[in-house]
C-alpha positions in Angstrom: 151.9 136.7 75.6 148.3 134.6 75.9 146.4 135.4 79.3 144.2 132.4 80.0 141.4 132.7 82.4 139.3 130.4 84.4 135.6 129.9 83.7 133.7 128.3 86.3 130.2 126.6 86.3 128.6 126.0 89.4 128.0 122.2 89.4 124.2 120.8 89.1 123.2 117.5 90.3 119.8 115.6 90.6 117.5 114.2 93.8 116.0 111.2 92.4 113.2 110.5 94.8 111.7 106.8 94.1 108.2 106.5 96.0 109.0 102.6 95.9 105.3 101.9 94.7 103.7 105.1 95.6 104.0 108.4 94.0 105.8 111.9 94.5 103.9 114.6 93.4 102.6 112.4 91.0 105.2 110.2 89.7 106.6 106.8 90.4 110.3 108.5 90.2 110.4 112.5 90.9 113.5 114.6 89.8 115.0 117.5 91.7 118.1 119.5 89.4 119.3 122.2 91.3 122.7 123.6 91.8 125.7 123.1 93.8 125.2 123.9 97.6 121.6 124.9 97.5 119.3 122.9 99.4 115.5 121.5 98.4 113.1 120.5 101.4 111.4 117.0 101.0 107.4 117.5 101.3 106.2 113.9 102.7 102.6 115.4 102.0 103.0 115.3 98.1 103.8 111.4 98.7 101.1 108.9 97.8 101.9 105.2 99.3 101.0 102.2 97.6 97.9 100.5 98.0 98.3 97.1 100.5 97.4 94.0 99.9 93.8 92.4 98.9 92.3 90.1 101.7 89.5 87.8 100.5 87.7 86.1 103.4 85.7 82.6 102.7 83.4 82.1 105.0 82.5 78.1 104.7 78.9 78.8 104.8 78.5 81.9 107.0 77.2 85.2 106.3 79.8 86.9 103.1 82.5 89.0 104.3 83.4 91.8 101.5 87.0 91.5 100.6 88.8 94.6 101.3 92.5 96.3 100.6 95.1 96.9 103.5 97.1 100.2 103.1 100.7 101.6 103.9 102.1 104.4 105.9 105.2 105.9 105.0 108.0 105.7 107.7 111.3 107.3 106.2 113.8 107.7 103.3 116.0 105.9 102.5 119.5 106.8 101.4 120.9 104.6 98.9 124.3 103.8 97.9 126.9 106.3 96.1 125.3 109.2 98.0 127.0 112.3 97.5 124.5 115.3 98.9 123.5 115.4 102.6 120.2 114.4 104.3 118.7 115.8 107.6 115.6 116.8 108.6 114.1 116.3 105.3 116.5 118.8 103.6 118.3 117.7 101.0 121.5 119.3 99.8 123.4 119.1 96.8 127.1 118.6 97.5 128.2 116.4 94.3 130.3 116.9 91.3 128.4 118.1 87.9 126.2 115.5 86.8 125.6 113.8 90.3 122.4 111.9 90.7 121.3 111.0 94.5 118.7 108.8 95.1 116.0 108.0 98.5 113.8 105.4 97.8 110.1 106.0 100.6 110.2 102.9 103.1 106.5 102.0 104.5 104.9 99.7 106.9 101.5 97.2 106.2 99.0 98.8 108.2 96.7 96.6 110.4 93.1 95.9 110.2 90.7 94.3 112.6 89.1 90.8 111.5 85.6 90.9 110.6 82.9 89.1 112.5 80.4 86.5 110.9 77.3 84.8 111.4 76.2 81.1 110.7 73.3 78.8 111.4 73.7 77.5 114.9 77.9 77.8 114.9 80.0 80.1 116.4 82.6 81.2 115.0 86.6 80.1 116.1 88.4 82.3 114.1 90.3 83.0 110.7 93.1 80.8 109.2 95.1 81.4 106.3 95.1 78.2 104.9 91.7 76.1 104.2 92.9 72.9 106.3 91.9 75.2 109.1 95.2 73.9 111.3 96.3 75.2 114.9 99.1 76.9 113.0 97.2 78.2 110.5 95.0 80.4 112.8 95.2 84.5 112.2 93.1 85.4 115.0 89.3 85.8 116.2 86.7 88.8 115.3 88.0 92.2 116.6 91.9 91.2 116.4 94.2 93.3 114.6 96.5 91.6 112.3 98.8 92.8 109.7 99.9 90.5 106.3 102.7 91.0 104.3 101.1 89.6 100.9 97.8 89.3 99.3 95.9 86.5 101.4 92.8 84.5 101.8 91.4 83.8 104.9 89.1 81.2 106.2 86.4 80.7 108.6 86.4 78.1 111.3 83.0 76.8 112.9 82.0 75.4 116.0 79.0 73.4 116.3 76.6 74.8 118.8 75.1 71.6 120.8 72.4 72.4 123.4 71.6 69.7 125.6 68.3 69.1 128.0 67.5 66.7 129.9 64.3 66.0 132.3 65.7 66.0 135.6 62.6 66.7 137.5 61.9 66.8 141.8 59.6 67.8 143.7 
């Protein structure tokens, strides 16, 4: 007579979290193994979002502008397909077979900025465009406005003429 007994493994599986662009505790791609029914607690403070996009502002004769770098905030993870763990609260937990890899990929919004102010020699300025034939649809918005972009851009200055009449007009 053989007696043939079970041996069991407690299944492992991996959290691949992507920072899509930024960084997770210091990588691009960070790697959680643990076991079968444990749990591991997503930290959004080791994440590092990616930087925004470069705005470069041409000012058509006015005072420079310095060209500066939008940011990101992060907003949530994303589950992406074949999922196999469960996701709540920022608690992951393994639920796979052996060998499972899960994967949330960091979602972020463009931050806004304000629109810088400039100077000129007798003009005011209109506002900024995004593209240089200065067109009504073209228009982004005056100083102090808070727009967002979704690419790098390069925005440009629009000047009025400043025209000051006089004229004798004298009674007595």
């Amino acid at each position: 007579t053989i007696k043939l007994y079970a041996q069991w493994i407690k299944a492992e599986g991996a959290l691949l979290l992507d920072a899509n662009g930024g960084t997770y505790k210091g990588q691009s791609v960070y790697t959680q193994k643990q076991k079968y029914g444990t749990s591991y607690s997503v930290d959004n403070g080791q994440l590092v979002p990616p930087t925004g996009y470069r705005v470069e502002f041409v000012t058509n004769g006015g005072t420079a502008v310095p060209t500066i770098t939008t940011t990101k905030s992060f907003t949530h993870w994303e589950i992406q397909s074949g999922f196999s763990g469960e996701f709540k609260n920022n608690v992951y937990k393994y639920l796979g077979a052996n060998g499972n890899v899960d994967r949330l990929k960091a979602q972020y919004v463009n931050n806004s900025f304000k629109l810088p102010d400039c100077t000129g020699n007798n003009v005011s300025l209109v506002g900024w465009y995004d593209d240089p034939g200065l067109g009504d649809n073209a228009y982004m918005g005056k100083p102090g406005d808070e727009i967002t972009v979704e690419k790098n851009t390069v925005l440009y200055a629009k000047w009025a003429t400043l025209t000051l009449w006089a004229y004798d007009d004298y009674t007595s």
